[in-house]
N, C-alpha and C positions, 0 to 999 in steps of 0.2 A: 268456399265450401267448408262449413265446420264440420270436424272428424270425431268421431267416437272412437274410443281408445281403451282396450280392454289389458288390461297389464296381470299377467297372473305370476307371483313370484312368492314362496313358502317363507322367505326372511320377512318379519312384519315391520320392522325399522325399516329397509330399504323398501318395502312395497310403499308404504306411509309416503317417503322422500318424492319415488317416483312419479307417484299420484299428484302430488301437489307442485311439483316442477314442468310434469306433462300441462296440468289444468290452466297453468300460465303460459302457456304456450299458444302463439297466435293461430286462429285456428280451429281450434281445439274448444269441442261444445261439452265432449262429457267425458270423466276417466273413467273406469269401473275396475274393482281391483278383484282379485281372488287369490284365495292361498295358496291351492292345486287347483290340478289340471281337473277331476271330478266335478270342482266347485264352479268352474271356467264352462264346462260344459252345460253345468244349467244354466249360467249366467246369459252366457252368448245370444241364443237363438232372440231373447228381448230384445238385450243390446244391440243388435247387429251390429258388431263394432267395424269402423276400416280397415283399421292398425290391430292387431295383435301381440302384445309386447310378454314372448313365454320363454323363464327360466331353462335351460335345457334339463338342469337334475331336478326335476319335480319328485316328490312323493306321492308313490303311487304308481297313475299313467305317465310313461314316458311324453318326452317331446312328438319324437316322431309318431305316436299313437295319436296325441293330441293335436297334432295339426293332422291330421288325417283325418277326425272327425270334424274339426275347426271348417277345413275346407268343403262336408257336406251339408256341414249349418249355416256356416258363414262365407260362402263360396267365393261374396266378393274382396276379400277382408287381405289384407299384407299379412305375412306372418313376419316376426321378428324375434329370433333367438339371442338372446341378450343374458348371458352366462359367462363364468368365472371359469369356464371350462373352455379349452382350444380344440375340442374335438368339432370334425365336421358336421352340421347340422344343414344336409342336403333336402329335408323337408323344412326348411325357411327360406321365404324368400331375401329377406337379409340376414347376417350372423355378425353380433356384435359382442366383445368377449369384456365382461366386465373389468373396473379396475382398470383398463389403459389408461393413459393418459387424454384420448381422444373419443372414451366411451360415451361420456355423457352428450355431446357434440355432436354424434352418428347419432343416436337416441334422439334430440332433437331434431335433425335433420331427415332423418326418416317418418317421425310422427308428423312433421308437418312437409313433407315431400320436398323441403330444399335439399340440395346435393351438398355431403359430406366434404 
């Protein structure tokens, strides 16, 4: 089953990295990226993405704002909080904290549903 995969993160270096490492990812039919969470919300309802891949500190709408609307556009979709921050992100369904040493590897493993 190929995944659509909507990555929304405000650093344009790492958005760039993520998109093109996701798009080689087996699997994996389309990336769509966005700056914020604003730009995310028009994007989505096209995309219907499965994967959700959202910065926790966006500018602007919060995470948790944004998977709360994610989830009545995109109802079937994974969230994935994938941030440089260790605060809990209880509206994601996974929480992946940028920077470890095993970030990038959860990131994979979640976008195409093998286990971490």
């Amino acid at each position: 089953m190929a995944r659509k995969v909507l990555v929304i993160e405000d650093n344009g270096a790492l958005r760039f990295a993520l998109q093109v490492m996701l798009e080689n990812e087996p699997g994996v039919q389309r990336v769509a990226t966005a700056p914020s969470g604003e730009a995310a919300l028009r994007l989505a309802p096209d995309l219907d993405p499965d994967l959700v891949v959202a910065d926790h500190g966006l500018p602007g709408i919060s995470g948790a704002d944004l998977a709360r609307e994610l989830r009545v556009s995109c109802p079937d979709a994974q969230i994935v909080s994938f941030s440089g921050s260790d605060t809990p992100a209880p509206w994601a369904d996974y929480r992946i904290v940028k920077g470890t040493a095993t970030a990038l590897d959860e990131l994979r493993a979640a976008v195409t549903r093998r286990p971490a």
